[in-house]
C-alpha positions in Angstrom: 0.0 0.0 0.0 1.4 3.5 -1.5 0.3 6.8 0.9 -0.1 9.7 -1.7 0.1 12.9 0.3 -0.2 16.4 -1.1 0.8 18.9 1.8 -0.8 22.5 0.0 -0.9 25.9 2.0 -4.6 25.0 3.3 -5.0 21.3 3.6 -3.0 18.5 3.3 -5.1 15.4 1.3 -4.2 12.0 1.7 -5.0 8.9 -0.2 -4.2 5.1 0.0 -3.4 3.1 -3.1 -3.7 -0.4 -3.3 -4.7 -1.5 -6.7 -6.7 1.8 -7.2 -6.3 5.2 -5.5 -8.9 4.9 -2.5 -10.7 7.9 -0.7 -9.3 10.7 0.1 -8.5 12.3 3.8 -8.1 16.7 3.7 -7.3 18.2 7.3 -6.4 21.6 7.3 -2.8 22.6 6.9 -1.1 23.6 10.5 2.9 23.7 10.5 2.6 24.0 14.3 2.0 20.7 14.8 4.9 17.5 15.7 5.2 14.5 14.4 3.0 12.9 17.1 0.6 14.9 16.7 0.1 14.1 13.1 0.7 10.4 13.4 -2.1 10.4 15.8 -4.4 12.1 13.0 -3.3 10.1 10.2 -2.4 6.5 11.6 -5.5 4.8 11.2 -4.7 5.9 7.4 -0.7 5.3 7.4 -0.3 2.4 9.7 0.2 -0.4 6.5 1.9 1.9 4.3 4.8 -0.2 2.2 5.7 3.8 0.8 5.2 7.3 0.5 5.4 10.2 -1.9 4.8 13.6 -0.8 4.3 16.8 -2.7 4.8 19.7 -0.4 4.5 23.5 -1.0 5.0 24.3 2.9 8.5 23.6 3.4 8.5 23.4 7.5 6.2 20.5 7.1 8.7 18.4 5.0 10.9 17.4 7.9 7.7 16.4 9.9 6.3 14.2 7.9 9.7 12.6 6.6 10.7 11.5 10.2 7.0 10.7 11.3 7.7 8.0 8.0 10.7 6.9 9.7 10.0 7.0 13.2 6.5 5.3 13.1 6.5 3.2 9.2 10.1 2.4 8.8 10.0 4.0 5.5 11.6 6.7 3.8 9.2 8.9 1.9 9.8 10.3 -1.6 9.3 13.6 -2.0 8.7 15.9 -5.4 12.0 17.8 -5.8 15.4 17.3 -7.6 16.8 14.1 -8.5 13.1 13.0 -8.9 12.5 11.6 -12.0 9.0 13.2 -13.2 8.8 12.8 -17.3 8.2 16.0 -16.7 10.2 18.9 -18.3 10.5 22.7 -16.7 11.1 25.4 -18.7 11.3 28.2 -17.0 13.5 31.2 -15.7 13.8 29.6 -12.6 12.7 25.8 -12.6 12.9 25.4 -8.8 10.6 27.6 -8.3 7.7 25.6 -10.0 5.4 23.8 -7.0 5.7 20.0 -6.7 1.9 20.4 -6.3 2.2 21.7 -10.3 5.1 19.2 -11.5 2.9 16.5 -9.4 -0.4 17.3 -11.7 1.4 18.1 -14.8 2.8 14.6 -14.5 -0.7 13.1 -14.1 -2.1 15.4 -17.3 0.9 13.3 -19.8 0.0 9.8 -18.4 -3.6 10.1 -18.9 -4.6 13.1 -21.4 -2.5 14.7 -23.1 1.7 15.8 -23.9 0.2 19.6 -24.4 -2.7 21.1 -22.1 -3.5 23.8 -19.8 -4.1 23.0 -15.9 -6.3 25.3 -13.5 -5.3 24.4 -10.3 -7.9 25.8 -7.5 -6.7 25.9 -4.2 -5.6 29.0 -2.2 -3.8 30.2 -5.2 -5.7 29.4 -8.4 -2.8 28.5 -11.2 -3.0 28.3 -14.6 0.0 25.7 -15.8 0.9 25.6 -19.9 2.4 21.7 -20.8 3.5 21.6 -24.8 5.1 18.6 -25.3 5.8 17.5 -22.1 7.1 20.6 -20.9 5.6 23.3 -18.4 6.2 26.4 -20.3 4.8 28.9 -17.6 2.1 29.3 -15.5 -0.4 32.4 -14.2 -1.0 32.5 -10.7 -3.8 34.6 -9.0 -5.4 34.7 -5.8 -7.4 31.6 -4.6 -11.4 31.9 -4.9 -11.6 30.9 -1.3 -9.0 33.2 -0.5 -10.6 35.7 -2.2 -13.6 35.0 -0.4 -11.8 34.9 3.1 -10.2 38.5 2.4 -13.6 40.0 1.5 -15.8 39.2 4.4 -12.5 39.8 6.5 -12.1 43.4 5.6 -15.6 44.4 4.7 -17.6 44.6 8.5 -21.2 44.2 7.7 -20.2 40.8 5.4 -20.2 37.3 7.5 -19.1 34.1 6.2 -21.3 32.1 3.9 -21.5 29.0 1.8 -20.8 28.7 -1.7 -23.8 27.6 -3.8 -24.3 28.0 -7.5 -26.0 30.9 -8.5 -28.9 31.1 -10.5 -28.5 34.6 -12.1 -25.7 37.1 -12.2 -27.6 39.9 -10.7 -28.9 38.8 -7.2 -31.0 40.3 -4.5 -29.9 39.6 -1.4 -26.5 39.6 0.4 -25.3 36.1 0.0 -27.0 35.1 -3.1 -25.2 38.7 -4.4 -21.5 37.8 -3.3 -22.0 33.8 -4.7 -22.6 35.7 -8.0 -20.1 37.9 -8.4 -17.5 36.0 -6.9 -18.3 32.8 -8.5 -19.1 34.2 -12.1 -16.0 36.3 -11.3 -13.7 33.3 -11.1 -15.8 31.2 -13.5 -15.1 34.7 -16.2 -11.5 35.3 -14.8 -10.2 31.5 -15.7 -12.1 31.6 -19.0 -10.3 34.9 -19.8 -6.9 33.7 -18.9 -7.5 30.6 -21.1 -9.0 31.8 -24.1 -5.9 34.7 -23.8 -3.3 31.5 -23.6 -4.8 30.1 -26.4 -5.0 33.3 -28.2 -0.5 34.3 -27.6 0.4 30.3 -28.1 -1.8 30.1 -31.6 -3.0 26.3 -30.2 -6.4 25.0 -28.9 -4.6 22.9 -26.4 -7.3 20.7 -23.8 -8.1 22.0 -20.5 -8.6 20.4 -17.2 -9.3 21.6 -14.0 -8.8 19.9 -10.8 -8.0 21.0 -6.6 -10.5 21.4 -3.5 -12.7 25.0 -5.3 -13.1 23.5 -8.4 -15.9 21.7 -6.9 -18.6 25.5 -6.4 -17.9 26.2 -10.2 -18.0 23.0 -11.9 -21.2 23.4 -12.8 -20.7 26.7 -14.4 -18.4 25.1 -17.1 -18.9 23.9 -20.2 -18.1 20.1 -21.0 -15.1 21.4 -23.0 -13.4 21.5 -19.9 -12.4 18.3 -18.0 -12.6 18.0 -14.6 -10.5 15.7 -12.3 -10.5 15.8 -8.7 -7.7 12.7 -8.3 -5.1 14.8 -10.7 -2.7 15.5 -8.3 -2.8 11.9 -6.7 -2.5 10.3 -10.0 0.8 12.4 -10.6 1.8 11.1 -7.5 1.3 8.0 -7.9 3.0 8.2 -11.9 5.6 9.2 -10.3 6.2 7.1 -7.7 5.7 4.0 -10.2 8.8 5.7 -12.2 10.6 5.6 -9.4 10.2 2.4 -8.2 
């Protein structure tokens, strides 16, 4: 049994795999926490793990969870980085500064779709990755539609927090109904507008897919041109892993 863990600013999501990838596990993301403290959240999930591979964009968490893999499973885990063989290529000004969390799905998009696409990523940032060929030429990065939903009711003092739910219209007449709309349509517009503008400077119609933990309040806002997977991220983990081993 293979642990896939993807350590992000917010949450960290675990899955098993054992023949198939399994369900997933999110707990929110909290670098104060020790190595006990963790493997008493996670070892009901961990305890028959045979490996690991980790993609990590919080950096102080990458010592934790390596020795918890020691200490309690015996194992050391493999994490997204250098000397990591991806079949992935980076071209970039600086390739180290690329997230394992985009190398990680990027992987996943070449094994299963396609050598050239463009990945929205929607977690507290929302990316926008470009793959040609097997190479990430460059990405767009803006802010998160939960973070941007978090910052708003934070700094405006008559807003409270509220769930997301698709809207029905664009203009809305109360409070809540009115912020789902225009921050919902707003992302829904923003990602179309950073696509179709991708598409437009590159001169290709490359596939699109969009995956991470806010993809889920605008799915239904998309068209069936664009693919949704939830598991991207875990399947690159998993890819890689298997090349690895």
């Amino acid at each position: 049994m293979i642990v896939l863990v993807d350590i992000g600013n917010s949450n960290i999501v675990l899955a098993k795999y054992d023949d198939k990838i399994s369900q997933t596990y999110r707990y929110k993301t909290d670098a104060s926490k020790s190595i006990d403290e963790y493997y008493v959240l996670l070892k009901d999930i961990i305890k028959d793990a045979e490996g690991m591979i980790i993609a990590s964009v919080v950096p102080e968490l990458n010592i934790i969870f390596k020795n918890l893999a020691i200490k309690y499973l015996n194992i050391s885990p493999m994490f997204i980085g250098p000397g990591v063989t991806t079949g992935v290529e980076i071209l970039v000004d600086n390739p180290k500064e690329v997230g394992a969390d985009l190398v990680a799905s990027a992987a996943a998009v070449i094994s299963e779709y396609s050598d050239s696409a463009i990945v929205v990523d929607m977690g507290t940032a929302t990316t926008l990755t470009y793959i040609e060929n097997k190479v990430i030429k460059g990405v767009s990065i803006t802010t998160g539609l939960i973070t941007s939903k978090d910052a708003l009711v934070k700094e405006a003092s008559q807003l409270s927090q509220f769930e997301f739910k698709t809207p029905k219209k664009v203009i809305e007449t109360n409070t809540v109904d009115c912020l789902n709309s225009g921050l919902l349509y707003g992302h829904l517009f923003m990602i179309k507008g950073i696509v179709a503008e991708i598409k437009k400077q590159i001169n290709k119609d490359p596939i699109v897919i969009v995956t991470g933990g806010a993809s889920r309040f605008v799915k239904e806002m998309f068209d069936e041109t664009y693919i949704f997977d939830d598991l991207l991220l875990l399947k690159g983990l998993l890819n890689i892993y298997k090349k690895n081993n």
